[in-house]
VEXDREN-2710 file (C-alpha; in Angstrom, 1 decimal):
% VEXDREN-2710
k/r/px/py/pz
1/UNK/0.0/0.0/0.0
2/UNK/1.1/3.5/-1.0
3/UNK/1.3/6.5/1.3
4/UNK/-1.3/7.9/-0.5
5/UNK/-3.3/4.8/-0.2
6/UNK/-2.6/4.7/3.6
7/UNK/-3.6/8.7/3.9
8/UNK/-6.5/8.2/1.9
9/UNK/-7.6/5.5/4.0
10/UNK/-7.2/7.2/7.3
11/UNK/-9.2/10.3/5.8
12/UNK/-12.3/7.9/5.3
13/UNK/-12.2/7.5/9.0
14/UNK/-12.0/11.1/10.3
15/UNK/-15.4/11.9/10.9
16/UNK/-15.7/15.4/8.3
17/UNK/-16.5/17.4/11.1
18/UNK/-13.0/16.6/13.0
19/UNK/-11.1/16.8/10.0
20/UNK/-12.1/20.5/9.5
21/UNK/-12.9/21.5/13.2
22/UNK/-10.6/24.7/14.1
23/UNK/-10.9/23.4/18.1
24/UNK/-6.8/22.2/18.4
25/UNK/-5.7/25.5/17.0
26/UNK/-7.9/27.5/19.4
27/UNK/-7.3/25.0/22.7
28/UNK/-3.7/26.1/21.7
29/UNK/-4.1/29.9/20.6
30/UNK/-6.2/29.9/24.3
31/UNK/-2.8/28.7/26.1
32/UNK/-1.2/31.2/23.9
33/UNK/-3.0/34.1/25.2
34/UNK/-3.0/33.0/28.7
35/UNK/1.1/32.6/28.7
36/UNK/1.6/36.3/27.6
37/UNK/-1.2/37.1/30.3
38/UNK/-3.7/38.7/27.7
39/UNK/-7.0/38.6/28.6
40/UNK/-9.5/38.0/25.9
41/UNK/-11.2/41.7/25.9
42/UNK/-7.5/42.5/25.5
43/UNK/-7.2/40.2/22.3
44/UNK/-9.9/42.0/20.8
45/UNK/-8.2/45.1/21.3
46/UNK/-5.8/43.9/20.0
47/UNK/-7.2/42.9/16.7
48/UNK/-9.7/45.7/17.0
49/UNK/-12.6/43.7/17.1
50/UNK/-16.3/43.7/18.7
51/UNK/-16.3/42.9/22.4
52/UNK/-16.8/39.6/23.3
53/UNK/-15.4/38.2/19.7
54/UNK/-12.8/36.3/21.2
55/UNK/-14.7/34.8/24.0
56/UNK/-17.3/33.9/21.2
57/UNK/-14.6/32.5/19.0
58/UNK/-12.8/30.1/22.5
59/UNK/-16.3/29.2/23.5
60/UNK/-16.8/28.1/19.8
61/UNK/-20.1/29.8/19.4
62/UNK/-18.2/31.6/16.3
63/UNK/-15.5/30.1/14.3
64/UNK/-13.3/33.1/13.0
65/UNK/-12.9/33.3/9.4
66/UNK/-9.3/32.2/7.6
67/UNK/-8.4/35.9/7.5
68/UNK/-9.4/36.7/11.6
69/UNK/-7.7/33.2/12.4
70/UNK/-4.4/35.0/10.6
71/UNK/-5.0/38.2/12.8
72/UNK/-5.4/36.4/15.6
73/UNK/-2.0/34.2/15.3
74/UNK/-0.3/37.5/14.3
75/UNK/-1.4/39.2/17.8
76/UNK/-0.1/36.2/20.0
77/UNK/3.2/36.0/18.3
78/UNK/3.3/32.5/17.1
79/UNK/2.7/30.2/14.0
80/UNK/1.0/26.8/12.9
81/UNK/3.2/24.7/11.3
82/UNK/1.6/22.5/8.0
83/UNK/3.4/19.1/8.9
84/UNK/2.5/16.7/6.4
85/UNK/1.2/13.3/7.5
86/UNK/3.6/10.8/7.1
87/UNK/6.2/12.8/9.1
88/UNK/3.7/12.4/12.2
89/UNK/4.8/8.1/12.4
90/UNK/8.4/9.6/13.6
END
């Protein structure tokens, strides 16, 4: 079996939901914020936002949009590496 074969496979099992939910990167982008001691009225400050956007967003009653998930990175000083699959197995 390929890798592709293998990957393809292991998509078919992922639930669609999972695959595309954005709840990792904000569990993580949460921890973020609460290392540099930001609160989350001061994250929308930050990204000059409506009040209560970021709570809505961690809660995940709103799912910021690619553009707003960029932002919000850009304000907490950090990245999200794209590590493709078959590096994971190591």
């Amino acid at each position: 079996m390929t890798k592709l074969q293998v990957w393809l496979a292991d998509m078919r099992a992922i639930d669609e939901e999972e695959l595309f939910s954005t709840t990792l990167i904000i569990e993580k982008l949460v921890d973020r914020r609460n290392e540099l001691g930001l609160t989350q009225a001061d994250v929308d400050d930050l990204l000059n936002t409506t009040y209560g956007l970021c709570g809505k967003w961690e809660a995940g009653i709103r799912t910021p949009h690619a553009s707003s998930l960029g932002r919000w990175i850009d304000c907490l000083a950090c990245t999200i590496d794209l590590i493709p699959l078959e590096d994971l197995d190591d």
